[in-house]
N, C-alpha and C positions, 0 to 999 in steps of 0.2 A: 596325548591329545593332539588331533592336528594344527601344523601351526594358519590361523585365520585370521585376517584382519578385520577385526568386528568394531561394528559403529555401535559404542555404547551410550544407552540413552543421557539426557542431562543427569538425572536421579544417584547414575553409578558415579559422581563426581561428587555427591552431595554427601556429608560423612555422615548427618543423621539417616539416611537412609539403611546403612549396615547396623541402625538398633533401632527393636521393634517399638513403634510408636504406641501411647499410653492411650489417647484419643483414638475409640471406637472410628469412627470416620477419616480418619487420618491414615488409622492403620489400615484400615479396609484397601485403602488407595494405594498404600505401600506394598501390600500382599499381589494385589491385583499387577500391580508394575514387578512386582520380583517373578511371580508367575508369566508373566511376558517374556520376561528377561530372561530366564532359565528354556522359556522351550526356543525363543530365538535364535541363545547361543546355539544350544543341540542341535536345533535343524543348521543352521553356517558351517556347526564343526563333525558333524554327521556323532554327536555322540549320543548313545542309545543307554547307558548307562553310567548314573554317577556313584562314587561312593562319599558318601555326608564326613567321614575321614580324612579324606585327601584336602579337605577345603585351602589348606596352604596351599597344593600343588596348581591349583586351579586360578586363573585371574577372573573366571564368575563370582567368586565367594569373597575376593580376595586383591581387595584395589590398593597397592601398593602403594602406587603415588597419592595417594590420600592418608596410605596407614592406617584402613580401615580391611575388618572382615565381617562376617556373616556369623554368628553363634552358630553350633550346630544342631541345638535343638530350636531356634528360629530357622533353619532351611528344614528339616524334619516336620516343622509343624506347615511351611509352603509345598512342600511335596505332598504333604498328605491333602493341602487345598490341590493340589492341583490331581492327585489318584482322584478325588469327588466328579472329576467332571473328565475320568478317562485318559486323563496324560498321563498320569504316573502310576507305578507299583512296586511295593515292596519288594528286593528279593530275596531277605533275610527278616527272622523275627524280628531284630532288633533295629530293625528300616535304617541298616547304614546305605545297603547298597541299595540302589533305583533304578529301574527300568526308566527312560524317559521315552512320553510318544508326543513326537511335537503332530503327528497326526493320531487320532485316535486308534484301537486296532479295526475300529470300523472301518474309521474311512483311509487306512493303509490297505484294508482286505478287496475294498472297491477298487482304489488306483491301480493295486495289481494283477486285480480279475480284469480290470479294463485292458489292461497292460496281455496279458494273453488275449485276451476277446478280440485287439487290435492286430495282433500277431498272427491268427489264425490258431493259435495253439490248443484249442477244447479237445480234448478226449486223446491227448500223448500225456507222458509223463514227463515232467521237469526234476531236474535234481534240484536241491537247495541249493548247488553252488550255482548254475546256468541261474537261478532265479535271483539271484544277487550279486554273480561274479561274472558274471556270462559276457560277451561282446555285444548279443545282439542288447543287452540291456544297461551298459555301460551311461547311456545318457539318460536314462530311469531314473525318476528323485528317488528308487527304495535302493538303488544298486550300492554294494555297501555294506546292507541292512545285518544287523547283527540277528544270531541264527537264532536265538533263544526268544528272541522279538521274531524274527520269521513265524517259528514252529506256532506262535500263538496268535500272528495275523490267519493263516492255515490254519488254524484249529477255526477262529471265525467263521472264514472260506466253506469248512467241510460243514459247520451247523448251520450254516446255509444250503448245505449241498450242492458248491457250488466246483467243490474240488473232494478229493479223496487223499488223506496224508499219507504217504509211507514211509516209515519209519523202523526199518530192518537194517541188517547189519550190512548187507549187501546193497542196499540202494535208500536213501535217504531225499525223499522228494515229494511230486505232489501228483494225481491225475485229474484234470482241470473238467469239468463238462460245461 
């Protein structure tokens, strides 16, 4: 994970907060701030995928100077609040590992049709790597963007009809209209 220096809220300093609260309304507020907190981090540290496992590896899960962590069936059951409204997805049955979208793939499939629209780029092909790794896109919020999270902003793009995927052995990219 990159190393980022992240302004964490008061909450991550509070050690009731790494256990799930018993009061309906208390917890609602807890969820709502851990769902914060999670796509915050991910957008600071460009991370697109967690796995619910590694929770030691991580200082989101895992506030040492308090000597507190996160359960990992309480993060399982905040990821699964936050897939309800678009950020998150399983990538295994057993939801260790997660997609994180700190933007939905909606509105990732906008900023980067915007992102060609601005460019002049409609009706060439882009490779996946130029759409993520490229110069001209270097200072792009998607540049970066993990490819498995690409192919299914692009799947959006295309049910839109707003691009065409390719996805051959020989060329792996998009043709925008």
């Amino acid at each position: 994970m990159p190393e980022v220096d992240i302004e964490w809220p008061w909450q991550y300093n509070f050690p009731p907060f790494f256990t799930l609260q018993p009061h309906p309304e208390t917890r609602a507020k807890q969820v709502d701030a851990w769902k914060s907190l999670i796509l915050n981090f991910c957008e600071q540290t460009k991370t697109y995928t967690l796995d619910v496992r590694d929770t030691n590896q991580t200082p989101l899960f895992n506030n040492s100077l308090i000597n507190r962590k996160l359960d990992q069936t309480v993060i399982i059951s905040i990821l699964s609040e936050l897939q309800k409204s678009g950020h998150a997805s399983p990538v295994d049955k057993n939801k260790n590992r997660w997609e994180i979208y700190w933007h939905t793939l909606e509105e990732w499939a906008s900023i980067i049709y915007d992102s060609i629209c601005e460019r002049g780029m409609q009706n060439t092909v882009v490779t996946l790597f130029e759409l993520t790794q490229g110069e001209d896109v270097s200072d792009a919020i998607f540049f970066g963007m993990n490819q498995d999270v690409l192919i299914k902003v692009l799947r959006a793009l295309e049910n839109e009809r707003k691009c065409e995927l390719i996805l051959e052995d020989d060329i792996q990219g998009a043709k925008f209209f």
